[in-house]
C-alpha distance (Angstrom), angle and dihedral (degrees) to the residues before:
residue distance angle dihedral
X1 . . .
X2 3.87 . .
X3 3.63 125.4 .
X4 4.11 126.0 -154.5
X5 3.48 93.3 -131.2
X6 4.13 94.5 -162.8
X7 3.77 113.8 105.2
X8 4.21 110.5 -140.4
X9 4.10 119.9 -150.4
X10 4.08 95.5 -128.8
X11 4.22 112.6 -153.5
X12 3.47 85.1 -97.8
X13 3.82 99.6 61.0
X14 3.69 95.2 -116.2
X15 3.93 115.2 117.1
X16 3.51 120.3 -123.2
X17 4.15 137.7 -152.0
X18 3.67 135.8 -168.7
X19 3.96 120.6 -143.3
X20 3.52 108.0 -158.3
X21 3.89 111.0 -126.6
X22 4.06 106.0 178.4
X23 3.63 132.2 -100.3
X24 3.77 138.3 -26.2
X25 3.61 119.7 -133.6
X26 3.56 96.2 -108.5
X27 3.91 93.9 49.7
X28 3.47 106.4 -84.4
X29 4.09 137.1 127.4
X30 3.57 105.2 -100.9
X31 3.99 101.0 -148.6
X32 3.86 131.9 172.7
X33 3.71 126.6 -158.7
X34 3.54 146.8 -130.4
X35 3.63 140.2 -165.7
X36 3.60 155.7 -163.8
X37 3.62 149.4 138.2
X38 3.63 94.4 -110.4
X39 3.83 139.6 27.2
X40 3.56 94.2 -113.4
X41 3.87 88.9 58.9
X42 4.04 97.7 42.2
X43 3.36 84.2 58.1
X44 3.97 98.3 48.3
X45 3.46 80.0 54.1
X46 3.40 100.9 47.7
X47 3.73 87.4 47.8
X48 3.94 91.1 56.9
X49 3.85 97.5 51.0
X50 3.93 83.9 59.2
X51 3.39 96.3 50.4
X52 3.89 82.6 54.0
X53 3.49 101.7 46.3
X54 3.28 88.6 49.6
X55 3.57 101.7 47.9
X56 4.29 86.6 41.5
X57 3.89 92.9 -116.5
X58 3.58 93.0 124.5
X59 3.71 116.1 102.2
X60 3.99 105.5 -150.5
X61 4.22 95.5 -153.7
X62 3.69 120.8 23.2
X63 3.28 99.3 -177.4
X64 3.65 99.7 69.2
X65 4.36 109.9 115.7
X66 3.52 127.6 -145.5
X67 3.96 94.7 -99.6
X68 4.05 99.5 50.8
X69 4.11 86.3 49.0
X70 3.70 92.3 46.3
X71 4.28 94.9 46.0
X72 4.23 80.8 42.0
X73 3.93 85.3 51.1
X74 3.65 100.7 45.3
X75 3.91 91.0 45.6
X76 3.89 92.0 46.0
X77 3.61 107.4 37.3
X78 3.79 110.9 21.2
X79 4.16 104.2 42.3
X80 4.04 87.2 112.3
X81 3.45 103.9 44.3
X82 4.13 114.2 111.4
X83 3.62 118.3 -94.9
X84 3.76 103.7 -97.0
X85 3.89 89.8 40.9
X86 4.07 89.2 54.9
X87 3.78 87.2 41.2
X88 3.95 97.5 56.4
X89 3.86 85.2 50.4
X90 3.52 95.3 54.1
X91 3.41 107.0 40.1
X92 3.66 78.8 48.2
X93 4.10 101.2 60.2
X94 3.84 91.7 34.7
X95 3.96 105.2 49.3
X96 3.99 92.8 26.7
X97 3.88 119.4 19.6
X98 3.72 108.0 27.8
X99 4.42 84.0 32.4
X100 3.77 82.7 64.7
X101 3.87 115.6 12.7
X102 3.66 99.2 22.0
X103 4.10 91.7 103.5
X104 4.10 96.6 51.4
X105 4.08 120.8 89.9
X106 4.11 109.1 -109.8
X107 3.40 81.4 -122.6
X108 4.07 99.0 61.9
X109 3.70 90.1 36.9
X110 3.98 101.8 119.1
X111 3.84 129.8 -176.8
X112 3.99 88.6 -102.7
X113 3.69 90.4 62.6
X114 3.88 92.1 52.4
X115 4.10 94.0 39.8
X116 3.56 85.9 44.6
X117 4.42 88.6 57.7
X118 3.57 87.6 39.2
X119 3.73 87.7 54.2
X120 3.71 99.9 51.0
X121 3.86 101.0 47.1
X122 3.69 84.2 51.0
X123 3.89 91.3 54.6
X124 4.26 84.6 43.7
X125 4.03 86.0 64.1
X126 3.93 99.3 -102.8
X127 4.02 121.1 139.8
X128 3.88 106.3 165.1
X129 4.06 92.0 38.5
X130 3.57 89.3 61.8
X131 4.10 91.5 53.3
X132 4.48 89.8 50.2
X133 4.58 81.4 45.7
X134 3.57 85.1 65.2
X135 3.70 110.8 34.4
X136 3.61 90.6 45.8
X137 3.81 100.5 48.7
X138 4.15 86.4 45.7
X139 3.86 88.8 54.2
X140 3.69 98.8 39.4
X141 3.93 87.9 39.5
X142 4.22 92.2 51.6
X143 4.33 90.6 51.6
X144 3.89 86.1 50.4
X145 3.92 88.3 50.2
X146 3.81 85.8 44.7
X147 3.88 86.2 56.0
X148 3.16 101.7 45.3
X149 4.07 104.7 -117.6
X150 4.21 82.9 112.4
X151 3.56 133.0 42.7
X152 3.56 94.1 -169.7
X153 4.13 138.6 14.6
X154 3.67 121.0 -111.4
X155 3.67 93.4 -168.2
X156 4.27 98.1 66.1
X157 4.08 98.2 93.2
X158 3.42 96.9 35.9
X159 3.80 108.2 141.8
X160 3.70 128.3 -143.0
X161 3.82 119.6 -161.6
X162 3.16 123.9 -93.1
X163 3.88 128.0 -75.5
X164 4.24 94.4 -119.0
X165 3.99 83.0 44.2
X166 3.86 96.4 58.3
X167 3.65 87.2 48.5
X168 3.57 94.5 48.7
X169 3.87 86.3 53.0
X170 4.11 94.4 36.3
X171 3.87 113.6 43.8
X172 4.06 97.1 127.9
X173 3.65 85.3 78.3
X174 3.75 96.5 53.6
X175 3.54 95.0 37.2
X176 4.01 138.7 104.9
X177 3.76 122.9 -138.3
X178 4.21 103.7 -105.3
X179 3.47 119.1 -123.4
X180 3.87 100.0 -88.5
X181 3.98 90.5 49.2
X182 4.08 86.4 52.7
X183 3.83 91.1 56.1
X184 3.95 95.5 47.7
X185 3.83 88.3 56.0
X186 3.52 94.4 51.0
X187 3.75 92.9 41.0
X188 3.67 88.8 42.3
X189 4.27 113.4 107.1
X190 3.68 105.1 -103.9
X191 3.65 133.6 172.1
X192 4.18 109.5 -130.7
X193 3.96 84.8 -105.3
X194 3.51 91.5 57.7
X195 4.08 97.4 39.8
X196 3.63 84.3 47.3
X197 3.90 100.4 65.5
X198 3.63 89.2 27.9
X199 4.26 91.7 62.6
X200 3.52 88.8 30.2
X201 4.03 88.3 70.3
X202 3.22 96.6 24.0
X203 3.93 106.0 44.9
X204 3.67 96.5 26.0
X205 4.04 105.6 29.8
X206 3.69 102.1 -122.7
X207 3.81 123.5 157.3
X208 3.89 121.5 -115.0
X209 3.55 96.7 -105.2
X210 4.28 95.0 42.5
X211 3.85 87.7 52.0
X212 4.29 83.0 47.7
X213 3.81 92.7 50.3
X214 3.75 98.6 42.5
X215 4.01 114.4 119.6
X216 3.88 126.1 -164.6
X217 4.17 90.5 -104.5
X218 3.82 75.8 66.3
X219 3.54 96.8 68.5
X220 3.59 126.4 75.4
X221 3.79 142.6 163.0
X222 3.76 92.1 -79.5
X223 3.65 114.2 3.7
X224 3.63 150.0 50.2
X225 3.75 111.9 -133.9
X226 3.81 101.8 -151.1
X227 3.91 112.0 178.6
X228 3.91 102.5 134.5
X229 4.09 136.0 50.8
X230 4.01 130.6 -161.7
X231 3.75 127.6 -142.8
X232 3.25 135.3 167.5
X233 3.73 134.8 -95.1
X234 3.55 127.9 -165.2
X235 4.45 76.7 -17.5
X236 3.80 87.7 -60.5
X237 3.56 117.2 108.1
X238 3.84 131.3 -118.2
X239 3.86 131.6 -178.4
X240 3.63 120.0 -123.0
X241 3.76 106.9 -153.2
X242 3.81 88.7 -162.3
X243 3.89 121.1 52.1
X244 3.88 111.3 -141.7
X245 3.78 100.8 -81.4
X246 4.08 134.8 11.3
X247 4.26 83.6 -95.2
X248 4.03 83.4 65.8
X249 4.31 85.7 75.7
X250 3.75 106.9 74.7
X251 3.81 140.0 130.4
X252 3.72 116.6 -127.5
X253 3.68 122.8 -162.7
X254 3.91 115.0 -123.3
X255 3.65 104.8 -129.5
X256 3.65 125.0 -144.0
X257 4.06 102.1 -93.5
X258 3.72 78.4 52.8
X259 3.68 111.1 50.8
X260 3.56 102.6 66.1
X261 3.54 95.3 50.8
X262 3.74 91.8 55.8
X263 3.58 92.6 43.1
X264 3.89 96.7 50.9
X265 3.99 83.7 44.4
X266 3.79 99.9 51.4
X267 3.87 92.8 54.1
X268 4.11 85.5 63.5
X269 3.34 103.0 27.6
X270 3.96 102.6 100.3
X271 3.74 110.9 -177.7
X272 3.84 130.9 75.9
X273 4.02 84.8 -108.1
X274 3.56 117.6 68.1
X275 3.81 92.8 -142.2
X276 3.89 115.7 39.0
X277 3.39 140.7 151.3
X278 3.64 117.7 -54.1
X279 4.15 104.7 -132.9
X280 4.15 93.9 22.8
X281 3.20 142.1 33.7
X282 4.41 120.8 -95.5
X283 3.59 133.8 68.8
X284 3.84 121.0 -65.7
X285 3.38 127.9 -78.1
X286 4.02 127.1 -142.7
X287 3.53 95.4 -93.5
X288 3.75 94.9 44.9
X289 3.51 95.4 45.1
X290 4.02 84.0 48.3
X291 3.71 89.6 55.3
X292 3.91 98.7 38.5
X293 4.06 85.2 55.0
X294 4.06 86.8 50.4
X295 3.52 94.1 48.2
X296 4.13 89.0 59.0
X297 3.78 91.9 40.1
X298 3.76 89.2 53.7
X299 3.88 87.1 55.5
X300 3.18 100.6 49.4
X301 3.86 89.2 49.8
X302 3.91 92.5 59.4
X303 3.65 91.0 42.2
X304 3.72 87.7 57.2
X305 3.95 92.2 48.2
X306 3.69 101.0 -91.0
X307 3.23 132.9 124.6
X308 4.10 145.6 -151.8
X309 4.26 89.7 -79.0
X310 3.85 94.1 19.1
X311 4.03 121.1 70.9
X312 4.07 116.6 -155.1
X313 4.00 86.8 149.9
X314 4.28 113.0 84.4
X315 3.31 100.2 -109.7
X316 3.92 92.1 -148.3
X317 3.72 90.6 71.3
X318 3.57 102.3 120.4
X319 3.94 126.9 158.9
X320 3.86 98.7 -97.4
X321 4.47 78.2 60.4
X322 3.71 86.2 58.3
X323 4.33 88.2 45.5
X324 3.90 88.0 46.2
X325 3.85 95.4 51.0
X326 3.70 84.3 52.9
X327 3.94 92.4 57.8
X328 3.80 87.9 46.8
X329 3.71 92.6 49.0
X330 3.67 90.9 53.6
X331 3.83 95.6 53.6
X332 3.76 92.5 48.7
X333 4.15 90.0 44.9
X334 3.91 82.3 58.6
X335 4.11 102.2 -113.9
X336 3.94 107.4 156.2
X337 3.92 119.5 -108.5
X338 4.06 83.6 -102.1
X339 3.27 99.6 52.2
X340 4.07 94.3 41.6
X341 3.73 86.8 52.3
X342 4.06 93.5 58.3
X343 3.32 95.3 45.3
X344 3.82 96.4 49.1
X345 3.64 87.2 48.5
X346 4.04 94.9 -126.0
X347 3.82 120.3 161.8
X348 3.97 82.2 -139.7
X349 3.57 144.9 11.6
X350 3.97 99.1 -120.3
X351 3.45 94.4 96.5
X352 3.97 92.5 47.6
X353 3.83 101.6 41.9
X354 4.07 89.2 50.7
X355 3.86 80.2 58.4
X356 3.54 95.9 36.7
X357 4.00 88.5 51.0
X358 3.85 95.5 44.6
X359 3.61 90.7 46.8
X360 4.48 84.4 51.5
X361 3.70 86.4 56.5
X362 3.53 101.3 47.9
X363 3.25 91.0 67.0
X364 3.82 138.5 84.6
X365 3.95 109.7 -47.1
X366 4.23 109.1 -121.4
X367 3.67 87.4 -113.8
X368 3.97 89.9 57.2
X369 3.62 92.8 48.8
X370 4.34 95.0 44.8
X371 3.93 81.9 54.7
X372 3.78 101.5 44.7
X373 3.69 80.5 51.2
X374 3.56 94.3 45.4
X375 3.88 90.6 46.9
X376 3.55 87.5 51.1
X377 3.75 104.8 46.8
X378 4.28 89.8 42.0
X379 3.54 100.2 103.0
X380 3.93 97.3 40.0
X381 3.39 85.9 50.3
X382 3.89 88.9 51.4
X383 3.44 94.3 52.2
X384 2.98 104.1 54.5
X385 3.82 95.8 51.3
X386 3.80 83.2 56.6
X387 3.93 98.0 55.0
């Protein structure tokens, strides 16, 4: 590194030095400065930006905001991530980070600023969003660090609520539909494309995207032969021949409520995939999907009393309710944890024995049942003392 050694008298009276840094990318010295109104204070001053350099605490461009590092970043460090990964960050930075934070300098983004995003889209009812927040802004945050436009990362004690508070705020996803919501879908006027998917997650467990992928070679007699899922990519949808893990392959027995349905639907259904588009042939795409789920919300809603301005229908109801009121159906039918766990198509039973056990304790207390008992057996018990 080599220094212009000549002081120069600024307008202002201090003195000023250059410290020669290395080259631009278009060519140019890249110099920074230093001041002071004396020699002895240049060159305390020079002395510090050393010390800095050499210890990497100097940031090279503080002007750089929050949404030009995070477009840099994505470009830069996330180009050959898969699609859903690469997604999750970018719906992340655009509808979250850059919504919010986008206008501040890196360097006067503090921890507050980030608690205080966290904060909100926890108030807004979102649980997962606030885990992507934080691991994005860490990531993004580090590669700034690495470049030198931070010397340290606001984002490393963030706090996320805690685990019984998200599920204070979030139940609809861990919920099943109660009794009175099960007989408005099943009273609800449905086409036998609609009914189809509806039973098919609700009377047989299967996720959205299973139930999407599902051809008629799929179907037989007794079973469903599930061993491939669609989502959606950019909102157009691609196949995944292999569900997320080995549990993803299973055969699932089409109970009785079900098999009609399926039966009356496979004699109309007319493409290789049981649910296409409605006007064309080819699978769904996001926005017809979107508007196919509508369309059986909006039924169930008038079945339930509502109408086009007035809601009677919960409007949390989402398919993954109908998939969960399968799981609770199967603990209550009696199926063991093992079995449940096959036919759900889960990697591992955590996720069903924490239903299975809240399910256990909802139920009568021990000293409930020894009294019903009790209450019930009294008077045999009485008379046979008296005999």
């Amino acid at each position: 590194m080599a220094e212009k050694n000549k002081l120069k008298r600024r307008k202002d009276g201090r003195l000023k030095r250059s410290v020669f840094l290395g080259y631009k990318p278009d060519g140019s010295e890249d110099r920074e400065y230093v001041y002071g109104y004396t020699e002895k204070e240049v060159e305390a001053n020079l002395f510090e930006l050393k010390m800095k350099i050499a210890r990497k605490e100097r940031i090279v461009d503080d002007n750089v905001t929050v949404a030009e590092w995070a477009n840099i970043w994505m470009e830069s460090y996330k180009t050959g991530k898969e699609f859903k990964t690469l997604q999750m960050y970018d719906i992340t930075i655009r509808n979250h980070i850059i919504k919010e934070l986008g206008h501040l300098r890196l360097v006067d983004l503090k921890p507050f600023h980030i608690q205080g995003l966290i904060n909100s889209r926890f108030k807004a009812g979102m649980t997962k969003t606030l885990k992507n927040i934080r691991q994005t802004l860490r990531q993004m945050l580090d590669q700034a660090i690495e470049n030198d436009l931070l010397i340290k990362n606001p984002a490393i004690k963030i706090e996320l609520p805690s685990k019984a508070k998200m599920k204070e705020l979030n139940p609809a996803q861990r919920r099943a539909l109660t009794n009175e919501e099960t007989d408005i879908i099943r009273r609800a006027k449905l086409d036998t494309k609609k009914k189809a998917f509806v039973y098919l997650l609700l009377d047989a467990g299967l996720r959205r995207g299973e139930a999407l992928a599902l051809t008629k070679k799929d179907i037989s007699k007794s079973n469903i032969t599930v061993s491939k899922t669609l989502v959606f990519e950019n909102s157009l949808p691609v196949i995944k021949e292999h569900p997320k893990t080995s549990a993803g392959f299973r055969k699932v027995p089409i109970p009785i409520t079900l098999k009609p349905i399926l039966d009356d639907y496979l004699k109309k259904c007319n493409g290789m995939y049981l649910f296409e588009m409605q006007k064309k042939p080819g699978l769904m795409t996001e926005s017809s999907y979107k508007s196919f789920w509508n369309s059986i919300w909006n039924a169930c809603n008038k079945a339930a009393g509502g109408k086009h301005d007035v809601i009677a229908f919960a409007e949390d109801i989402t398919p993954h309710v109908l998939r969960h009121t399968y799981a609770t159906m199967l603990y209550y039918a009696g199926v063991d944890l093992k079995q449940a766990q096959y036919l759900m198509g889960h990697e591992n039973a955590d996720v069903l024995l924490n239903l299975y056990t809240h399910l256990k304790n909802e139920e009568s207390a021990p000293t409930d049942r020894i009294n019903s008992y009790l209450s019930a057996s009294g008077s045999n018990r009485g008379q046979n003392a008296s005999s």
